[in-house]
C-alpha positions as CSV (number, residue, x, y, z in Angstrom):
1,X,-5.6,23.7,8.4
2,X,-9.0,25.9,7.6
3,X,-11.8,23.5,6.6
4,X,-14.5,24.8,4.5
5,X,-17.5,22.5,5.1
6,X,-21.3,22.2,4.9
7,X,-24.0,20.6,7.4
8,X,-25.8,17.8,6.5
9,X,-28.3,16.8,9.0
10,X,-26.6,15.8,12.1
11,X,-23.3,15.4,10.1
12,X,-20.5,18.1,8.6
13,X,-19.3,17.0,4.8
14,X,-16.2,18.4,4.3
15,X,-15.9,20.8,0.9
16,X,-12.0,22.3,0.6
17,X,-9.1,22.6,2.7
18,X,-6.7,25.2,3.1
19,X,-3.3,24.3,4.9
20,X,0.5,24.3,4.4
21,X,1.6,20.5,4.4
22,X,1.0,18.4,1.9
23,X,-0.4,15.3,4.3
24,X,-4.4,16.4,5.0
25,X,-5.7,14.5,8.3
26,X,-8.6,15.3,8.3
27,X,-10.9,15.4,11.7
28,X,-13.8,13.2,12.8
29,X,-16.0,16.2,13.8
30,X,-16.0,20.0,13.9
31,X,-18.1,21.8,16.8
32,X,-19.7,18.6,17.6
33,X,-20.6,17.3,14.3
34,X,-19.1,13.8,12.7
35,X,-17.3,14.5,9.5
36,X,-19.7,11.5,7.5
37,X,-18.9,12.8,4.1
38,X,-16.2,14.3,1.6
39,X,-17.5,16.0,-1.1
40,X,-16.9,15.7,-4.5
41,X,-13.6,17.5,-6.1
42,X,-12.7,18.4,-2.3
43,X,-8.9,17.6,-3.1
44,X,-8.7,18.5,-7.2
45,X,-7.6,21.6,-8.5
46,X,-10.0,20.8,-11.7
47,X,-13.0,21.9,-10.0
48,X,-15.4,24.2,-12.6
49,X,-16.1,27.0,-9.3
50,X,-15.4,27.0,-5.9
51,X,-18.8,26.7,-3.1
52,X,-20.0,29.9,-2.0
53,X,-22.3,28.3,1.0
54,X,-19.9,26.9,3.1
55,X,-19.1,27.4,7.1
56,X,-15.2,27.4,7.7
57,X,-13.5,26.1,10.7
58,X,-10.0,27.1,11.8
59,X,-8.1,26.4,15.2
60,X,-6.8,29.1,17.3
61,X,-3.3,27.9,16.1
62,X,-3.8,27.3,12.3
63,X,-4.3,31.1,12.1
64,X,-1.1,32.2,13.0
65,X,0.1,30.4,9.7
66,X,-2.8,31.4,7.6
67,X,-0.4,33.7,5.6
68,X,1.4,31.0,4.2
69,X,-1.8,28.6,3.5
70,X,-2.4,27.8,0.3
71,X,-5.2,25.4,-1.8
72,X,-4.8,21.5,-0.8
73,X,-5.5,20.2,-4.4
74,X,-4.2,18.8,-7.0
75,X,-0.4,18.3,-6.6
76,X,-0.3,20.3,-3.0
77,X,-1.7,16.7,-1.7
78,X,0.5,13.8,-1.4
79,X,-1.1,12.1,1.7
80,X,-4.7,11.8,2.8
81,X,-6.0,10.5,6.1
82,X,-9.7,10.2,6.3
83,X,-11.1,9.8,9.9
84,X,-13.4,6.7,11.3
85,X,-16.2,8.9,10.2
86,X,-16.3,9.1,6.7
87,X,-19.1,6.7,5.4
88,X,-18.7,8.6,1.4
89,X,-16.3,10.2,-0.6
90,X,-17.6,12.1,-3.4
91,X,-17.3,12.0,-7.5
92,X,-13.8,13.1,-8.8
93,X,-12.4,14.3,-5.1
94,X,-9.6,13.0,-6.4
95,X,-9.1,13.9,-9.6
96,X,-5.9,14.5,-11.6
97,X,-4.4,14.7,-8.0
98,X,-0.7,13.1,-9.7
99,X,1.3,13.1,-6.0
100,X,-1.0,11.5,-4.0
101,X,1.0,9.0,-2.6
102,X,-0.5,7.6,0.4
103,X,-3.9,7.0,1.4
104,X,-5.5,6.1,4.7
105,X,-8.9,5.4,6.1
106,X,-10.9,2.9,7.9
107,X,-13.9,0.5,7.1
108,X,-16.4,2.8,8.2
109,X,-16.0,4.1,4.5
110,X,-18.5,2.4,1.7
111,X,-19.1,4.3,-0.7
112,X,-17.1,5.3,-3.2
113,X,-18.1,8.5,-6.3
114,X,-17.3,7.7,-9.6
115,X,-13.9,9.1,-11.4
116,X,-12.5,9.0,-7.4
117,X,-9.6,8.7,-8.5
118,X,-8.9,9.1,-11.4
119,X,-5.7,10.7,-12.6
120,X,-4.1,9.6,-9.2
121,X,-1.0,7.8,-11.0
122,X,0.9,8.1,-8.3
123,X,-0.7,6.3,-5.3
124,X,1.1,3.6,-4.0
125,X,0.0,2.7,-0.8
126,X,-2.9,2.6,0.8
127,X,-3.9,1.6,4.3
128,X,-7.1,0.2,6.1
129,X,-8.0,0.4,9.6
130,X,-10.8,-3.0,10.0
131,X,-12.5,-2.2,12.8
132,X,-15.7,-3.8,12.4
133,X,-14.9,-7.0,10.4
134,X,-13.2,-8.0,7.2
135,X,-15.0,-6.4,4.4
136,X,-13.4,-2.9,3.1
137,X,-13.8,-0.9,-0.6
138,X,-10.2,-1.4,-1.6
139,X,-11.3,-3.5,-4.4
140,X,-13.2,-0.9,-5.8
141,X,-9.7,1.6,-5.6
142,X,-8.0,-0.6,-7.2
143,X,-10.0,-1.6,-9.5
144,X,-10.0,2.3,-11.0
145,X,-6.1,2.2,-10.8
146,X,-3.2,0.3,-12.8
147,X,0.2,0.9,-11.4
148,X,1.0,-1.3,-8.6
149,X,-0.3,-0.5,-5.5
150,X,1.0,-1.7,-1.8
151,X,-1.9,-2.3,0.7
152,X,-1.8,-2.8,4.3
153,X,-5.0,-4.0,6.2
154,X,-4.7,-3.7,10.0
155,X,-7.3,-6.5,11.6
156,X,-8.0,-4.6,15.2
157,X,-11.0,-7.1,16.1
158,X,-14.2,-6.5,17.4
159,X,-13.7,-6.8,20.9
160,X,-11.3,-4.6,22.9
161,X,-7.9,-5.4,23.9
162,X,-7.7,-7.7,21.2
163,X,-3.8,-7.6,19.1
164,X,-3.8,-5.2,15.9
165,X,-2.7,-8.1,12.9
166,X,-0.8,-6.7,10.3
167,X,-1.4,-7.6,6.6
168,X,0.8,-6.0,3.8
169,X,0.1,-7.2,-0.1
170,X,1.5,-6.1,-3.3
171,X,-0.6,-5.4,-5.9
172,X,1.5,-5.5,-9.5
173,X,0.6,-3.2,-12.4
174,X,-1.5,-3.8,-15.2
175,X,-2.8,-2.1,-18.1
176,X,-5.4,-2.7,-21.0
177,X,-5.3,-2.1,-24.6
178,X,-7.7,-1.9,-27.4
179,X,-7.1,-4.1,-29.9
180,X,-9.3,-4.2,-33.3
181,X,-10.3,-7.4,-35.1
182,X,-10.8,-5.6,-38.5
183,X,-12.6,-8.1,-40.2
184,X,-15.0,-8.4,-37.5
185,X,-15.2,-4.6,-37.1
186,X,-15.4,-5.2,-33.6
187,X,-13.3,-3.9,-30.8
188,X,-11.6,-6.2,-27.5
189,X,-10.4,-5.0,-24.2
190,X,-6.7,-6.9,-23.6
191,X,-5.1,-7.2,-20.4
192,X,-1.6,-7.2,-20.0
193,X,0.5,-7.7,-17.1
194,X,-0.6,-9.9,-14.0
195,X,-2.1,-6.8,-11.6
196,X,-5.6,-7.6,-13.2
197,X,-5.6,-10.9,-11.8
198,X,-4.3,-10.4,-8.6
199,X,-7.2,-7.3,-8.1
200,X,-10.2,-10.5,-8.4
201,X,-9.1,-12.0,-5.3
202,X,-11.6,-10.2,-3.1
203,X,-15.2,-11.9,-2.6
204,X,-18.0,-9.7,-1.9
205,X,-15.6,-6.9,0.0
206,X,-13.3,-9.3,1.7
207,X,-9.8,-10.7,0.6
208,X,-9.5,-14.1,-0.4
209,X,-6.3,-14.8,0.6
210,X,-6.0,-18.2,-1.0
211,X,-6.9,-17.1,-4.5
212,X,-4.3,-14.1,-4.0
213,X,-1.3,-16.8,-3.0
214,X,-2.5,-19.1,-6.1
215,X,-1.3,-16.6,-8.6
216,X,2.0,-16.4,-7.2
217,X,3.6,-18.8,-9.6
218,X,1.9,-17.1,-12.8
219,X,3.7,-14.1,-11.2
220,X,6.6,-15.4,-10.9
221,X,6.8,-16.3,-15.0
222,X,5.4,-12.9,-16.1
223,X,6.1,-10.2,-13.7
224,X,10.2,-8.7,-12.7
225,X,12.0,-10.8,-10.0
226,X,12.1,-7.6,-8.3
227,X,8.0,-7.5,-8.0
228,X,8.0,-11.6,-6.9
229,X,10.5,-11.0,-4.2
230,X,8.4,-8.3,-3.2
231,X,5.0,-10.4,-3.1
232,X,6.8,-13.6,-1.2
233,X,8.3,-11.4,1.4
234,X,4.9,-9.4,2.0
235,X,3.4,-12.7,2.4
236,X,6.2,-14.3,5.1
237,X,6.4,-11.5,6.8
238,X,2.8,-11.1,7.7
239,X,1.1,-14.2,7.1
240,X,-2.6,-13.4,8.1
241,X,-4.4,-16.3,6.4
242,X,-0.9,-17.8,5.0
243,X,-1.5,-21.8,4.7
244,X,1.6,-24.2,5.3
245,X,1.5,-25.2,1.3
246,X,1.7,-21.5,0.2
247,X,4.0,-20.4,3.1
248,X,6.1,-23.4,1.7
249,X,6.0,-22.4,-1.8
250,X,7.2,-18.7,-0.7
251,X,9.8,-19.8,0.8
252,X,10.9,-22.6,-1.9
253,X,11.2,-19.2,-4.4
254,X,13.4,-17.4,-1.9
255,X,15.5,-20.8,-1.6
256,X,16.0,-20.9,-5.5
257,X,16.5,-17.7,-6.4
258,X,19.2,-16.0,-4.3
259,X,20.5,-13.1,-6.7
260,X,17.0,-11.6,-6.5
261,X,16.8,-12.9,-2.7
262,X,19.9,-10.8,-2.1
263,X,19.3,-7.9,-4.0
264,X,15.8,-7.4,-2.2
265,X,17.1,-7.8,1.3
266,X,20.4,-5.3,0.6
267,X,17.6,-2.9,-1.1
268,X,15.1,-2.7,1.3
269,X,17.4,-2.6,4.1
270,X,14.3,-3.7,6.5
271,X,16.0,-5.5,9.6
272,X,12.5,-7.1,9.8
273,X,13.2,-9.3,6.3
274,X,16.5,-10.2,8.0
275,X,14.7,-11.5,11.3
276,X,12.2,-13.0,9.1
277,X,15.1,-15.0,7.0
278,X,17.0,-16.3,10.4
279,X,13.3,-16.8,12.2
280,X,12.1,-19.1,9.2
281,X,16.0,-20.7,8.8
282,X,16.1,-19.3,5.1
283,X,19.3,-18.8,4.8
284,X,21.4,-20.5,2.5
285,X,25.4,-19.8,1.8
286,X,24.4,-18.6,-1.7
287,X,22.2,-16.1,-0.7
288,X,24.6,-15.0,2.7
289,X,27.2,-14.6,-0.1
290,X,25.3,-13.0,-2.4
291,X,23.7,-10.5,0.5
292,X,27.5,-9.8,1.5
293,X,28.9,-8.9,-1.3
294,X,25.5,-6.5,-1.9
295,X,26.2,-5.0,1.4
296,X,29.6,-4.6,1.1
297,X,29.3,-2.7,-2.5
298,X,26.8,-0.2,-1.0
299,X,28.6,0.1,2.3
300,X,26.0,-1.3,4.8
301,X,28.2,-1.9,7.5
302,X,25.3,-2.3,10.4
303,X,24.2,-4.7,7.6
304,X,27.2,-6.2,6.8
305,X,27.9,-6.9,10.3
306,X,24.3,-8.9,10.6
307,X,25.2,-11.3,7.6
308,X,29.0,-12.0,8.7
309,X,27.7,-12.9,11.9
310,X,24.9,-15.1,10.2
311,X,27.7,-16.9,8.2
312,X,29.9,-17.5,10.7
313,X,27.2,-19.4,13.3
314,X,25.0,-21.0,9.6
315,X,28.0,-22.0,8.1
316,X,31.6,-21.9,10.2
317,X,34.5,-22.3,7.9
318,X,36.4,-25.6,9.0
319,X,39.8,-25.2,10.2
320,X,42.6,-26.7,8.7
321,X,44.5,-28.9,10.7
322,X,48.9,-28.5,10.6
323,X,51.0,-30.6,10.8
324,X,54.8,-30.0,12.0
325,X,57.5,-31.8,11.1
């Protein structure tokens, strides 16, 4: 990858890149300098003029392909990684960049330009390195953004050695509409869909994990089966800050419901949701039956195999005694 970038001080800010894969890492210093800064429209092909005044770095081995490089902007970027470094991103870096998909950095970064991301329809996952506590800006992404949005927050502690903990939530869609009251001649913002609420539960940077499991009941009678399957298995799986009434109400919905139950393990195919329904003694003969009959239509057999076995030690079939005459 060739990085076009300017100095800032004792720091590099990052302008373009140039590469020929679609996921930009980007590094935490070039020729001795920490990469603080990204600056704004670095990643959108909307920009008005490309910077004249930049310095341009390039490894040894990034040349031999320079032939094939090409723009990283707009819809040549589907992943981003942004290093410990980055404190800023700038206004509209961004922008109108529709296959962004995946988005990672740590909590080093704060500040946020406006417009960041605007346009980026398509992100649906983003993940945050914690490094120095709990506070991150994912509420101000998300915020900007209306589809639904996975986010992973890995805790790695303060002190070293300490264990990584693991946190994946689902953040359901929303959108807003303008709606007139004509006698009034006034105009209202309305909110539709239950991603709005679940994007409040952050207090002053950090999640509030109780306020996100509160909703999960509203979600559950306004959002698809599909989306609350998703939001109670996020939630069992990694249950950083999971209380013993809201692990119990997670795993009451999976109890009741086990078409969607079914559907979500044979879907997802994650051996992890299977270990997480025989670790937690979830399953029920419903949702075996259900699962097998899934697994069997789509020909899982590794799958298959794992939920016949299930059955049989859960819920042996008696054997019928004979009698001879």
């Amino acid at each position: 990858m060739r990085i076009h970038y300017r100095l800032r001080g004792d720091s590099a800010e990052i302008v373009r890149c140039r590469g020929t894969v679609s996921k930009v890492a980007l590094p935490e210093q070039i020729h001795g300098y920490p990469v603080k800064k990204v600056a704004p429209y670095a990643f959108s092909a909307k920009k008005g003029e490309e910077d004249r005044d930049t310095l341009v770095y390039e490894s040894p081995e990034d040349a031999l392909f320079r032939e094939h490089e090409r723009l990283l902007a707009g819809n040549e970027v589907e992943e981003v990684i942004l290093p410990d470094t980055v404190e800023e991103i700038g206004n509209y870096i961004f922008y109108n960049c529709k296959r962004l998909k995946r988005l990672e950095f740590t909590d080093a970064l704060v500040r946020l330009g406006s417009g960041a991301f605007t346009g980026c329809g398509n992100l649906e996952l983003v993940r945050v390195h914690l490094k120095r506590g709990k506070k991150s800006c994912v509420k101000e992404i998300l915020g900007d953004l209306w589809q639904r949005i996975d986010v992973q927050f890995f805790h790695e502690g303060v002190n070293a050695g300490e264990d990584v903990q693991t946190v994946k939530l689902v953040f359901p869609e929303h959108y807003e509409e303008a709606v007139e009251n004509t006698p009034a001649r006034i105009l209202f913002t309305q909110h539709h869909g239950i991603g709005n609420n679940y994007r409040q539960c952050f207090y002053s940077r950090e999640m509030d994990y109780r306020k996100y499991d509160g909703l999960f009941p509203l979600a559950v009678a306004q959002d698809r089966p599909e989306v609350a399957a998703d939001l109670a298995f996020s939630r069992l799986l990694y249950p950083c800050g999971l209380t013993s009434e809201y692990r119990k109400m997670y795993e009451i919905y999976v109890g009741e419901h086990p078409k969607e139950t079914a559907r979500h393990l044979v879907s997802r195919d994650q051996p992890e949701l299977l270990q997480c329904m025989s670790g937690s003694g979830l399953w029920s003969r419903d949702i075996l039956e259900e699962a097998i009959l899934m697994a069997a239509e789509e020909g899982k057999a590794e799958m298959l195999s794992y939920l016949m076995n299930e059955k049989h030690l859960l819920f042996p079939e008696k054997k019928r005694r004979r009698f001879e005459l």
